[in-house]
C-alpha positions in Angstrom: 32.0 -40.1 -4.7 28.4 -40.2 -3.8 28.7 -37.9 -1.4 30.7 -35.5 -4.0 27.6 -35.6 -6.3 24.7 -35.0 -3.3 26.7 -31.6 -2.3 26.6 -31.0 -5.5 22.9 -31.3 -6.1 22.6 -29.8 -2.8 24.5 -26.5 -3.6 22.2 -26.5 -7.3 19.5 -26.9 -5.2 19.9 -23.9 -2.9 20.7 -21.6 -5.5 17.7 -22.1 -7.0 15.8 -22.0 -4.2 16.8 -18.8 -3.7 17.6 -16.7 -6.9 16.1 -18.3 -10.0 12.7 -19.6 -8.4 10.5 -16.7 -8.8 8.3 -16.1 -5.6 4.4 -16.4 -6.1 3.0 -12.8 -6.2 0.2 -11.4 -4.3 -2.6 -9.8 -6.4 -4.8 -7.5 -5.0 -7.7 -5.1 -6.1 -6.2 -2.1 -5.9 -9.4 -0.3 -5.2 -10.4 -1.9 -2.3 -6.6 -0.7 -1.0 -7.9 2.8 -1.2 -11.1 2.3 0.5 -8.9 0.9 3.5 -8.3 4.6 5.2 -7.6 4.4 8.5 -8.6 7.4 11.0 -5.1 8.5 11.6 -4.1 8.4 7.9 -3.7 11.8 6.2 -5.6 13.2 3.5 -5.2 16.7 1.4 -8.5 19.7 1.7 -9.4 19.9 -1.7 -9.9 24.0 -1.4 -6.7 24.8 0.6 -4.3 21.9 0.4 -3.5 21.2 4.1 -3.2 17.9 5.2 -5.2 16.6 8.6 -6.2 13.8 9.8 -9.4 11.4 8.5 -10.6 11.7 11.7 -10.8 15.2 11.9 -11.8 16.2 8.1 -14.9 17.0 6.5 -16.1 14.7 3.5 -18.5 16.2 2.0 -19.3 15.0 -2.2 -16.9 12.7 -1.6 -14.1 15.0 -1.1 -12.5 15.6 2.0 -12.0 19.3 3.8 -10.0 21.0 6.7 -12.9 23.3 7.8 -16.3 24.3 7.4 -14.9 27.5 6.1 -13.2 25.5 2.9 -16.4 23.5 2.3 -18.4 26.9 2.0 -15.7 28.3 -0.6 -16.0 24.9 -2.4 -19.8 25.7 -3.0 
């Protein structure tokens, strides 16, 4: 009988465990995600739309660019 009523709680147990216990959530500042770019990430040039490499963009005013030919038509 008492061992009825343990795999019982047992069974309870697990399936709470696992499907009504909510996990505890992460919260993060979401702009310090952004300011995490990597040097192989891609990014967009703001004049054309092509999308290169961090590492081999142009930021310039805080925007980034594929050449020196888009910065000068962003100016």
């Amino acid at each position: 009988m008492i061992l009825k009523v343990l795999l019982v709680l047992g069974v309870i147990g697990i399936v709470y465990f696992m499907f009504i216990k909510k996990k505890p959530t992460i919260t993060e500042n979401k702009t310090s995600k952004k300011d995490d770019i990597k040097a192989n990430d891609m990014v967009e040039c703001s004049t054309c739309g092509v999308y290169t490499e961090v590492g081999e963009s142009i930021l310039s005013n805080a925007k980034y660019y594929c050449s020196k030919e888009c910065v000068d038509k962003a100016k």
